[in-house]
C-alpha positions as CSV (number, residue, x, y, z in Angstrom):
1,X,19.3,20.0,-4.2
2,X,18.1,16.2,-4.0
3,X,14.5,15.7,-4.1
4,X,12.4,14.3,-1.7
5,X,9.4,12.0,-2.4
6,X,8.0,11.8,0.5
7,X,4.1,10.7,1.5
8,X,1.9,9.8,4.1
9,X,1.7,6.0,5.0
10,X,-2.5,5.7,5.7
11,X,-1.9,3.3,8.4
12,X,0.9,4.5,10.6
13,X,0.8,8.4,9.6
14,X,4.3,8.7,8.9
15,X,6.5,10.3,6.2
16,X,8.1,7.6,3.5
17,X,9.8,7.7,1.0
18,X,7.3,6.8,-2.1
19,X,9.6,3.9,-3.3
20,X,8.8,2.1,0.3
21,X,4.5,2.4,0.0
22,X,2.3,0.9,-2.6
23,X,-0.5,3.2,-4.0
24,X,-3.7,2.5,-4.6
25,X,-5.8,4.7,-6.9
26,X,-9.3,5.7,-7.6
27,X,-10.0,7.2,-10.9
28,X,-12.5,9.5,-12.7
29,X,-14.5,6.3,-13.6
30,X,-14.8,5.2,-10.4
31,X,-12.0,1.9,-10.5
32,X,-9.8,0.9,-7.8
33,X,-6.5,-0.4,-8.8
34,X,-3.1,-0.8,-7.5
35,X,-0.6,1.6,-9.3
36,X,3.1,0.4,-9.5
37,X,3.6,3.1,-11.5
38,X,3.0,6.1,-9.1
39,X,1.6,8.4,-12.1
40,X,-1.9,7.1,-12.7
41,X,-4.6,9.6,-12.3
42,X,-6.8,10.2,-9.8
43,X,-7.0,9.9,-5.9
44,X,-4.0,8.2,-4.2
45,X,-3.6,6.7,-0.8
46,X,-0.1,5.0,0.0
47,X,-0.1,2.1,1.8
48,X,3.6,0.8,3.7
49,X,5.1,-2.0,1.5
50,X,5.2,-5.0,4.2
51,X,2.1,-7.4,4.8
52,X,1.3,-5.8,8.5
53,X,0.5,-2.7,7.2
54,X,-1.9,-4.2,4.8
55,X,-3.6,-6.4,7.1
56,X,-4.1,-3.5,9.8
57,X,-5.5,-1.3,6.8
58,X,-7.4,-4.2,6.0
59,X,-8.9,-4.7,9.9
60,X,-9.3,-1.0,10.1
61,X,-11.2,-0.4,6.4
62,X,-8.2,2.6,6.0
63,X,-8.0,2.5,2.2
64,X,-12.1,3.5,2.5
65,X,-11.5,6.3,4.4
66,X,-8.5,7.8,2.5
67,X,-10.1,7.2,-0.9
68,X,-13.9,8.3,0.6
69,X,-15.2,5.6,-1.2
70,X,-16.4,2.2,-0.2
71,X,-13.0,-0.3,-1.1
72,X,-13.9,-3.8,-2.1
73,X,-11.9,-6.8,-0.2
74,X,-10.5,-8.1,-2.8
75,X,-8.3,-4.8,-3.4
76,X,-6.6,-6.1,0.5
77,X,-6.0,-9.2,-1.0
78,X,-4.5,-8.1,-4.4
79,X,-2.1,-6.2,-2.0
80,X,-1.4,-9.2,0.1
81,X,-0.8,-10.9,-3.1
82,X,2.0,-7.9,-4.5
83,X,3.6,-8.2,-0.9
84,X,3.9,-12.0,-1.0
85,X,5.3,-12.2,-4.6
86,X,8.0,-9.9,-3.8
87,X,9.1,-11.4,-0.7
């Protein structure tokens, strides 16, 4: 039986495999960071891996919501950063 990793993309809703979303984490001390490593603890929110997605979670303030914390900017831009390294 293969496995399935599937989660929940924040900004389009939809089931993805966890090797195609980025995750961004909120921990027990109350830091927001982006985990590459999908095993940090804490609160996850994934987050599709192309630059729309993070612009419209950006515009929208989705990673807020999902995390129910307030999200500094400069997490967005970290993201931004990620997407346009690997591209």
């Amino acid at each position: 039986m293969i496995k399935n990793n599937l989660r929940k993309d924040v900004v389009s809703k939809e089931m993805l495999d966890k090797s195609a979303l980025i995750r961004v984490v909120l921990n027990k001390n109350n830091e927001i960071f982006i985990d590459l490593t999908y095993k940090a603890d804490g609160r996850g929110v994934y987050v599709k891996n192309d630059l729309n997605s993070v612009k419209i979670a950006k515009q929208k303030n989705l990673l807020s919501r999902g995390l129910k914390t307030k999200v500094d900017l400069s997490i967005y831009d970290e993201l931004e950063k990620l997407f346009n390294e690997q591209n």
